[in-house]
mmCIF file of the N, C-alpha and C atoms, coordinates in Angstrom:
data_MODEL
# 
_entry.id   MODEL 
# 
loop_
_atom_site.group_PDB 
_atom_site.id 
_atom_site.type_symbol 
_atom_site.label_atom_id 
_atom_site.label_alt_id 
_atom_site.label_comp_id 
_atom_site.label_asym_id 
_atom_site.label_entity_id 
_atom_site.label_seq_id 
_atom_site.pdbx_PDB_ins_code 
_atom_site.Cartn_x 
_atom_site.Cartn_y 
_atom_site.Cartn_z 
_atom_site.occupancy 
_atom_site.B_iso_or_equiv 
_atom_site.pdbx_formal_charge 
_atom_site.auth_seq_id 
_atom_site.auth_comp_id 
_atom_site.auth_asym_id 
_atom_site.auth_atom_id 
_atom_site.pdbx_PDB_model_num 
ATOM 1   N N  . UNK A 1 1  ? -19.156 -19.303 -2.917 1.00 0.00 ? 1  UNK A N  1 
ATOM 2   C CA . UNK A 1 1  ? -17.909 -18.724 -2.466 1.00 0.00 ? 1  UNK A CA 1 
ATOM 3   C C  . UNK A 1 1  ? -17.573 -19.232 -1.061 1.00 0.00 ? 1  UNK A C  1 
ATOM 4   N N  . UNK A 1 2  ? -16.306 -19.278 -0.562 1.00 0.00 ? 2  UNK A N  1 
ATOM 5   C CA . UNK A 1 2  ? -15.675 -19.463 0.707  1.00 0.00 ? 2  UNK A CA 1 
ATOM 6   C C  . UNK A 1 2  ? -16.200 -18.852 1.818  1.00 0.00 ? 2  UNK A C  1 
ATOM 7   N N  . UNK A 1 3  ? -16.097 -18.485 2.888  1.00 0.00 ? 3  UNK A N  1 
ATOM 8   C CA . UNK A 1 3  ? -15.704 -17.853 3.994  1.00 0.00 ? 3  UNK A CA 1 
ATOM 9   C C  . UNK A 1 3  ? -14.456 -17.711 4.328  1.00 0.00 ? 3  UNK A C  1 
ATOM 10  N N  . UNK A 1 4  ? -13.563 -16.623 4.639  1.00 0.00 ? 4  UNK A N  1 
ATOM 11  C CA . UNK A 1 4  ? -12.591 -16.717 5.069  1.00 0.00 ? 4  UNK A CA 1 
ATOM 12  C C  . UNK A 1 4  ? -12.424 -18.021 6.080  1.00 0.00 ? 4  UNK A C  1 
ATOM 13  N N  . UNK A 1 5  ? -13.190 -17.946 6.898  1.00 0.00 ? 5  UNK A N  1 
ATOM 14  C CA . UNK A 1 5  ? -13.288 -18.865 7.790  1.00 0.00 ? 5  UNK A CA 1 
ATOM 15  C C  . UNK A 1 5  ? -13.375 -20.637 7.329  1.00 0.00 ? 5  UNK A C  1 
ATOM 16  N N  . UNK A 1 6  ? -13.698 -20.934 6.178  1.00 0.00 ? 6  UNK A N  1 
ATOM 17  C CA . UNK A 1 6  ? -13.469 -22.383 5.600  1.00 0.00 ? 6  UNK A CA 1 
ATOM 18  C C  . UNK A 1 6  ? -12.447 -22.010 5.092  1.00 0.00 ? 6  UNK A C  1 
ATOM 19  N N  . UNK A 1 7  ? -12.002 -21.015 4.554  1.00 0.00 ? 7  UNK A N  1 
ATOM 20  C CA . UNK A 1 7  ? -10.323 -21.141 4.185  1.00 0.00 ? 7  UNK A CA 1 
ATOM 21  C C  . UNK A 1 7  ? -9.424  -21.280 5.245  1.00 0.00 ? 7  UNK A C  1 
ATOM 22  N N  . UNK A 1 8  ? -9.504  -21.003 6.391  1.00 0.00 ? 8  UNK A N  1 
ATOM 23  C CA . UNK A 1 8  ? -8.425  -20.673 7.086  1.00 0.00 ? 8  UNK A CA 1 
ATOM 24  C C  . UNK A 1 8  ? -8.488  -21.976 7.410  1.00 0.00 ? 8  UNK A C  1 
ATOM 25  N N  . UNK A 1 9  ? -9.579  -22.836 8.056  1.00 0.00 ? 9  UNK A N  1 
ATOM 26  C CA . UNK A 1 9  ? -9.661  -24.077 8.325  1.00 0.00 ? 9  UNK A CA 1 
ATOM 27  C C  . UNK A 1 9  ? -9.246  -24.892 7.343  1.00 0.00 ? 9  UNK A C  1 
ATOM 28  N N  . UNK A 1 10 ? -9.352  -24.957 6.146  1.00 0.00 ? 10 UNK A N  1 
ATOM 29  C CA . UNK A 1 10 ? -8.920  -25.524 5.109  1.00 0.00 ? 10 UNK A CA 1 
ATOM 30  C C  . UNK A 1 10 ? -7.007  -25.478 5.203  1.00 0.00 ? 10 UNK A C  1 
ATOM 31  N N  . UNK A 1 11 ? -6.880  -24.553 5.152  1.00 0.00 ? 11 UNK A N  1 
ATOM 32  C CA . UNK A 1 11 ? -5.018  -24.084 5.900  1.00 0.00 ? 11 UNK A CA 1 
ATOM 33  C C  . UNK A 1 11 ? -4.789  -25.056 6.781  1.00 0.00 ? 11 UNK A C  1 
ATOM 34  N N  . UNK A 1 12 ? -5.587  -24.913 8.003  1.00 0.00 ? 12 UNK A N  1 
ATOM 35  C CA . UNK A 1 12 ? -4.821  -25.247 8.902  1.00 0.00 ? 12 UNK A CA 1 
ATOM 36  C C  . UNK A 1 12 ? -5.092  -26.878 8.546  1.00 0.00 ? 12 UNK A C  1 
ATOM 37  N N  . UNK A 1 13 ? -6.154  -27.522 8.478  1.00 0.00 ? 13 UNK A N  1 
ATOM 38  C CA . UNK A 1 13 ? -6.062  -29.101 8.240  1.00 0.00 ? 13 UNK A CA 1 
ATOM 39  C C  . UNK A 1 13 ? -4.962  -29.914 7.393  1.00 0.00 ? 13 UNK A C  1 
ATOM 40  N N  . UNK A 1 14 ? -4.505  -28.872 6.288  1.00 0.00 ? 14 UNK A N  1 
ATOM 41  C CA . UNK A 1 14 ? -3.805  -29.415 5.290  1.00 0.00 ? 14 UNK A CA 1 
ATOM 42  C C  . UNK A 1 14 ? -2.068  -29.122 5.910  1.00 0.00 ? 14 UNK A C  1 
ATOM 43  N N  . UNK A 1 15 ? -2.188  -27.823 6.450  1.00 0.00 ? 15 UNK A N  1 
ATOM 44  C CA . UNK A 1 15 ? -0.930  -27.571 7.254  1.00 0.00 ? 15 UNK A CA 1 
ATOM 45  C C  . UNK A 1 15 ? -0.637  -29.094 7.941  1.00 0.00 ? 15 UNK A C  1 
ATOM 46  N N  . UNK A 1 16 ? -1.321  -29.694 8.988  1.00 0.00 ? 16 UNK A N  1 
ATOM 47  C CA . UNK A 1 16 ? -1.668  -30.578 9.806  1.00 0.00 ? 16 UNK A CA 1 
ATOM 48  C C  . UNK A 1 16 ? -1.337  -31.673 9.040  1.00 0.00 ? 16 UNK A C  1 
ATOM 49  N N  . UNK A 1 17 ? -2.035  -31.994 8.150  1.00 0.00 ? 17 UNK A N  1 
ATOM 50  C CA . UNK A 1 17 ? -1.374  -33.461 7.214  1.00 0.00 ? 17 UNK A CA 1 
ATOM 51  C C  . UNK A 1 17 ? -0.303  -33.125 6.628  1.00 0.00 ? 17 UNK A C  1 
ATOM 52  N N  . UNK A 1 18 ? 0.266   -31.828 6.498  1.00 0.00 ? 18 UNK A N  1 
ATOM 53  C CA . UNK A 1 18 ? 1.603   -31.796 5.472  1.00 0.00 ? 18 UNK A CA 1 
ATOM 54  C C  . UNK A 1 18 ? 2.669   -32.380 6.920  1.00 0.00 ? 18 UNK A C  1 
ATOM 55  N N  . UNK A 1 19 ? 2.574   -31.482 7.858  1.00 0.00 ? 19 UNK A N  1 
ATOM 56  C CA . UNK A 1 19 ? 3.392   -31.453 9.164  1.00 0.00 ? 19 UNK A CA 1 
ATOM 57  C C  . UNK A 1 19 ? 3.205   -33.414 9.495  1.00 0.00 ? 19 UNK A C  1 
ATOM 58  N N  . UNK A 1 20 ? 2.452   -34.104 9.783  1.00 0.00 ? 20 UNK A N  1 
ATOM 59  C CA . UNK A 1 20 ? 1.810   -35.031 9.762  1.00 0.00 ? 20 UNK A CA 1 
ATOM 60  C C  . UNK A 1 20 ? 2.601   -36.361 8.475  1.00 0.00 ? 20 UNK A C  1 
ATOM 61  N N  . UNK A 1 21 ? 2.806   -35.824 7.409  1.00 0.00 ? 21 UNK A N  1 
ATOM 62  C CA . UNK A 1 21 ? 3.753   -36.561 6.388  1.00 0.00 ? 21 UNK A CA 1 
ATOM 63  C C  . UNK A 1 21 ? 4.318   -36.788 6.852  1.00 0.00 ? 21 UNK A C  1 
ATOM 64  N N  . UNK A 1 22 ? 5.247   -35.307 7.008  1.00 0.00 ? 22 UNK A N  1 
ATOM 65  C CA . UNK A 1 22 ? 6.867   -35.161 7.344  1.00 0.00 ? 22 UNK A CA 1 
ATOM 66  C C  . UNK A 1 22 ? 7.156   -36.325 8.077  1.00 0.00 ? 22 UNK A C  1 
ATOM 67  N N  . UNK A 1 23 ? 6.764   -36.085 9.512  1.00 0.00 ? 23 UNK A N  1 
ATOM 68  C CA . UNK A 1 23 ? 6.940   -36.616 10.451 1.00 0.00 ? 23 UNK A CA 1 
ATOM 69  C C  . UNK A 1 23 ? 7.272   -37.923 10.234 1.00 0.00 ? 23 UNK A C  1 
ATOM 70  N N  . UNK A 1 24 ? 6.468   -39.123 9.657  1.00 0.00 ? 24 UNK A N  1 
ATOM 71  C CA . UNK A 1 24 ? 6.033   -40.198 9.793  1.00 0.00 ? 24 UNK A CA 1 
ATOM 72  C C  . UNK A 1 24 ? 7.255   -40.896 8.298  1.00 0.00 ? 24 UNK A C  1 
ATOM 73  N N  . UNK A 1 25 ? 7.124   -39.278 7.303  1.00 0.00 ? 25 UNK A N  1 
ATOM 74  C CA . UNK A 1 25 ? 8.537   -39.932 6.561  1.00 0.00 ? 25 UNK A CA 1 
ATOM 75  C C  . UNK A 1 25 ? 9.708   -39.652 7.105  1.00 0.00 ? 25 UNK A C  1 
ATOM 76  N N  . UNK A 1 26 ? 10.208  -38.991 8.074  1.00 0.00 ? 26 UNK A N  1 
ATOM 77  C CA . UNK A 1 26 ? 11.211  -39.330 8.950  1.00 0.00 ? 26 UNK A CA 1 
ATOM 78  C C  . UNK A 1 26 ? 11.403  -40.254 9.825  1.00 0.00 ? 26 UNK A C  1 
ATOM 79  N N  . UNK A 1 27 ? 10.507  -40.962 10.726 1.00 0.00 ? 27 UNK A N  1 
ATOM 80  C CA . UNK A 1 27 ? 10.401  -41.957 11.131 1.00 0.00 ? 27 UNK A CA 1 
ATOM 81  C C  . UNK A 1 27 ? 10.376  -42.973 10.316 1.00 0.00 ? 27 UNK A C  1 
ATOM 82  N N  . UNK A 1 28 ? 9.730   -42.951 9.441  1.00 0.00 ? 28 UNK A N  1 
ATOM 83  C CA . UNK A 1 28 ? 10.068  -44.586 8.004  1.00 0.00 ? 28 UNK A CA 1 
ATOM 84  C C  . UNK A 1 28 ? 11.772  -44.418 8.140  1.00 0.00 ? 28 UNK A C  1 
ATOM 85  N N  . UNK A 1 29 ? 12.329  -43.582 7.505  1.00 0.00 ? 29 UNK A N  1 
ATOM 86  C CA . UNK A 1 29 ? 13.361  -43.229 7.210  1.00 0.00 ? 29 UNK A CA 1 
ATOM 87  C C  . UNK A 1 29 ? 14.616  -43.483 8.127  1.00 0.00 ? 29 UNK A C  1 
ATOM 88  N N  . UNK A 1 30 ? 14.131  -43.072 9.612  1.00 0.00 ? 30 UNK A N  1 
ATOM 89  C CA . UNK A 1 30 ? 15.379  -43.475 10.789 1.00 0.00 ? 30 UNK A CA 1 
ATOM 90  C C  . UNK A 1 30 ? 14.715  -45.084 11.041 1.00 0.00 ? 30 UNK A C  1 
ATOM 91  N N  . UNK A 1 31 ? 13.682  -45.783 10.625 1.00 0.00 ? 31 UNK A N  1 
ATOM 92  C CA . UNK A 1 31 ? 13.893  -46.922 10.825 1.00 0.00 ? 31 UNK A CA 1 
ATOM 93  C C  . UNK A 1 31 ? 14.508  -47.650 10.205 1.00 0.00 ? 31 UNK A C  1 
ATOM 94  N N  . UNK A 1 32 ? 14.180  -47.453 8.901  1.00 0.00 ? 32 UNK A N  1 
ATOM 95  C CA . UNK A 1 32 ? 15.014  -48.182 7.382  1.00 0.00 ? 32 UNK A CA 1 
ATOM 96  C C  . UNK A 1 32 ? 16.311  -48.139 7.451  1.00 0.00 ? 32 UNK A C  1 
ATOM 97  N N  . UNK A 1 33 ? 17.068  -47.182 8.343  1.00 0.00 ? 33 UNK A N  1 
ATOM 98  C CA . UNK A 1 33 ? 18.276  -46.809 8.219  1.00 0.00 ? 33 UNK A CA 1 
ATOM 99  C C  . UNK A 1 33 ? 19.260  -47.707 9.655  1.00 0.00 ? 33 UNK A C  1 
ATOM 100 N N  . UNK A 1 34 ? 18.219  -47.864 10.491 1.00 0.00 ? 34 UNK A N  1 
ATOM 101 C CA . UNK A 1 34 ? 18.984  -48.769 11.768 1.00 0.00 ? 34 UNK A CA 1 
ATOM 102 C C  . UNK A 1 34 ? 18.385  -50.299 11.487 1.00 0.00 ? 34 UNK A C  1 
ATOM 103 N N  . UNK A 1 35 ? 17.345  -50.505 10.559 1.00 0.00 ? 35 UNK A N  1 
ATOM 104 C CA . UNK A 1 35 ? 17.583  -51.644 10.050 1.00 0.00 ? 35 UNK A CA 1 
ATOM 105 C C  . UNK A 1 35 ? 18.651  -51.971 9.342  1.00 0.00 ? 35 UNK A C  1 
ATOM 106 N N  . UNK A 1 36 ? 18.962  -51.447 8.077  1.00 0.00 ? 36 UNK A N  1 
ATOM 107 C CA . UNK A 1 36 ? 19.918  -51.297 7.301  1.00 0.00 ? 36 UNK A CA 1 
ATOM 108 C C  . UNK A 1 36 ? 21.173  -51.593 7.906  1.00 0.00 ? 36 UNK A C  1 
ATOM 109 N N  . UNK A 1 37 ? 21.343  -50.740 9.095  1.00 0.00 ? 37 UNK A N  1 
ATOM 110 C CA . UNK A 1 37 ? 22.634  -50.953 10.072 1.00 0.00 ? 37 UNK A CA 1 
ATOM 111 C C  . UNK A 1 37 ? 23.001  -52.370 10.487 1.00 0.00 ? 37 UNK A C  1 
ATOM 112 N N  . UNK A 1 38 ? 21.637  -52.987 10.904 1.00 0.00 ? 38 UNK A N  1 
ATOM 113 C CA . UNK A 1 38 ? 21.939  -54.238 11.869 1.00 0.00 ? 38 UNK A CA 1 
ATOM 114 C C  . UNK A 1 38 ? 21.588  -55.362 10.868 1.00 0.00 ? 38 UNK A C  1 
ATOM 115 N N  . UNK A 1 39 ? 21.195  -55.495 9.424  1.00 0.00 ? 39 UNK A N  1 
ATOM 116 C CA . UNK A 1 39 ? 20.961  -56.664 9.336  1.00 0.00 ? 39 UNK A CA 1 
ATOM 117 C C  . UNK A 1 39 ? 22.602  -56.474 8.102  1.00 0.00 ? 39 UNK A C  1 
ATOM 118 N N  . UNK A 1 40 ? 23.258  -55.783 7.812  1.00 0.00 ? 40 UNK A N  1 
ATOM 119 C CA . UNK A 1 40 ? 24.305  -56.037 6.546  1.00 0.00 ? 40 UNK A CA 1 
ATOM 120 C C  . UNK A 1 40 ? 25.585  -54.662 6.709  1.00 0.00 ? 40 UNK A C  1 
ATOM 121 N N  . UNK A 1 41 ? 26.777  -54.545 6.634  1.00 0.00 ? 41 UNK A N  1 
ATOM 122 C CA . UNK A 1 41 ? 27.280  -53.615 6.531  1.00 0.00 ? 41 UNK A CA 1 
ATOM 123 C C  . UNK A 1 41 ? 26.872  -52.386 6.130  1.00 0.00 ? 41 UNK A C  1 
ATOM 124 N N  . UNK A 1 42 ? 26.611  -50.643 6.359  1.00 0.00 ? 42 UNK A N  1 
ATOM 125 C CA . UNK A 1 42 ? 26.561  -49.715 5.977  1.00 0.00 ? 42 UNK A CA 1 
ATOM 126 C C  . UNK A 1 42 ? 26.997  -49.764 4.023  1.00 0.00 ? 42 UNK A C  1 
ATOM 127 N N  . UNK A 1 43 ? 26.099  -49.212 3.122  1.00 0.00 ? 43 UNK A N  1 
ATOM 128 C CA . UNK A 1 43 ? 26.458  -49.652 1.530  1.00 0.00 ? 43 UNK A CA 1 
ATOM 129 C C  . UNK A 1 43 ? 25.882  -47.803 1.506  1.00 0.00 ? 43 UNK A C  1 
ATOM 130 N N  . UNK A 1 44 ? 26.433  -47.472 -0.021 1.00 0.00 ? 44 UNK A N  1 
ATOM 131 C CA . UNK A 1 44 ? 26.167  -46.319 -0.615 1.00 0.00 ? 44 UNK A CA 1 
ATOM 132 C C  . UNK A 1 44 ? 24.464  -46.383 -0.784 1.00 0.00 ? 44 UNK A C  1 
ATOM 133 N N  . UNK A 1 45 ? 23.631  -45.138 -0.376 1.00 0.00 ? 45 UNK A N  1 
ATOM 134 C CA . UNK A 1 45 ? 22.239  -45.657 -0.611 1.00 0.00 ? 45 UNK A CA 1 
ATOM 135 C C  . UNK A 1 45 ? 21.673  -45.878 0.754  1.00 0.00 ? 45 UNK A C  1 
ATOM 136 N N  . UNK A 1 46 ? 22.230  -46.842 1.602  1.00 0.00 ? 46 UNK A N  1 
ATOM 137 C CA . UNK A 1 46 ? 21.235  -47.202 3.079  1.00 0.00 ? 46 UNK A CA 1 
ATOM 138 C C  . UNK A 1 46 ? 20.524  -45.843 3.459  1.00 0.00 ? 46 UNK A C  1 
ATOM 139 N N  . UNK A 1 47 ? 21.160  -44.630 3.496  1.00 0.00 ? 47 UNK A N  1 
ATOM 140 C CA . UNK A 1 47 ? 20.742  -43.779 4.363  1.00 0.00 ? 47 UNK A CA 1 
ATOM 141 C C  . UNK A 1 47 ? 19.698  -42.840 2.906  1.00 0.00 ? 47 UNK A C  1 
ATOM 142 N N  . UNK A 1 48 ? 19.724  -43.246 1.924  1.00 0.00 ? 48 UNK A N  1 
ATOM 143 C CA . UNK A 1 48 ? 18.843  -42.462 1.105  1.00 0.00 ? 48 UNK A CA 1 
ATOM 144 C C  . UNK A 1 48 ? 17.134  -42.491 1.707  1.00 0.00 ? 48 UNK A C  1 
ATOM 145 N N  . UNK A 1 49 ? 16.727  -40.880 1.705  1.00 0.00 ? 49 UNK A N  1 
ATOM 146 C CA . UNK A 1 49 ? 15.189  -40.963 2.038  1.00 0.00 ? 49 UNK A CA 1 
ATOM 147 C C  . UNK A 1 49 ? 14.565  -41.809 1.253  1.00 0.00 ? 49 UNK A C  1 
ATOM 148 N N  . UNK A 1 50 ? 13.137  -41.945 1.555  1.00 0.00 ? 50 UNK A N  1 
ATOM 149 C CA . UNK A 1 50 ? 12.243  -43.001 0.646  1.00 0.00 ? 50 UNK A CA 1 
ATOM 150 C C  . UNK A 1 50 ? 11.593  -42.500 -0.670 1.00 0.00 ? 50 UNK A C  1 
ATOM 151 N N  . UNK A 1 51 ? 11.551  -40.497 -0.586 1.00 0.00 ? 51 UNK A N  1 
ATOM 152 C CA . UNK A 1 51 ? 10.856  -40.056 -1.570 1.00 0.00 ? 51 UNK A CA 1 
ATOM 153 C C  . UNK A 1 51 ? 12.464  -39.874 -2.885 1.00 0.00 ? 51 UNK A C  1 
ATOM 154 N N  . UNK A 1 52 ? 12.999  -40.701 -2.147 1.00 0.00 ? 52 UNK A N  1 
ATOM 155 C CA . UNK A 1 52 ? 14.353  -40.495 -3.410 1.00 0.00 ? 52 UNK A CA 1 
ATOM 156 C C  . UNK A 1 52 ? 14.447  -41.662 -4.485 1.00 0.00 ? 52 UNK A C  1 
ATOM 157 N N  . UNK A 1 53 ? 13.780  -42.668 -4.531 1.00 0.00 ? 53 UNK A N  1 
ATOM 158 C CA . UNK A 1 53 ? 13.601  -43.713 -5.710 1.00 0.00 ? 53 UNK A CA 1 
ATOM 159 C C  . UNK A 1 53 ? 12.979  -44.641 -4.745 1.00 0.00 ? 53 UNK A C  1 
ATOM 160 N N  . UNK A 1 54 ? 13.453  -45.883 -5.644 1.00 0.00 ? 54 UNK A N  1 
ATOM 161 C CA . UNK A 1 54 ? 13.622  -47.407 -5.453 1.00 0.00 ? 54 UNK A CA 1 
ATOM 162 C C  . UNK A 1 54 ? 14.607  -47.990 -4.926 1.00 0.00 ? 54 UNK A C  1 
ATOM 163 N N  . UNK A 1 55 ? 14.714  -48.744 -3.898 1.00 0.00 ? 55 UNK A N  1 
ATOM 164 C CA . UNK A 1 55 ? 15.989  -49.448 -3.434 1.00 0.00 ? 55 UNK A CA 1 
ATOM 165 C C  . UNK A 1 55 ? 16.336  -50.337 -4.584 1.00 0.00 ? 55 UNK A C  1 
ATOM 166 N N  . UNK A 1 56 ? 18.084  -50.039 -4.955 1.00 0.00 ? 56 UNK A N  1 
ATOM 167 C CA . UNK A 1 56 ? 18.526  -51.142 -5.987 1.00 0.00 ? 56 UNK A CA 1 
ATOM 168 C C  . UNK A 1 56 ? 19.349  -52.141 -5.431 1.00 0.00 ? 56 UNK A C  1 
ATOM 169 N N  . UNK A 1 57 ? 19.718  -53.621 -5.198 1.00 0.00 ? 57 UNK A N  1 
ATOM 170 C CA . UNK A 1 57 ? 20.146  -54.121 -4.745 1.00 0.00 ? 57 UNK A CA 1 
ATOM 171 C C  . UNK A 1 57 ? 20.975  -54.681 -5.998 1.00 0.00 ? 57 UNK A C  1 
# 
């Protein structure tokens, strides 16, 4: 059985990598998107997140 205490730690580590995703898929995301900007006109799609498909060209 657990300890409360490996659960709570268990919480908080996974809290930590969820918070930790986020982050880093928002940053993918505002980069892809000022790339997008500077190498071709603004198109339907540029600004779509990454967990939303496949880029179709």
């Amino acid at each position: 059985m657990c300890t409360s205490g490996q659960i709570i730690g268990s919480l908080l580590v996974l809290s930590v990598l969820e918070i930790g995703l986020g982050v880093s898929s928002v940053a993918v995301g505002a980069v892809s998107f000022s790339l997008a900007l500077r190498e071709h006109t603004p198109q339907l799609g540029d600004s779509s997140p990454v967990w939303s498909g496949v880029c179709v060209r």
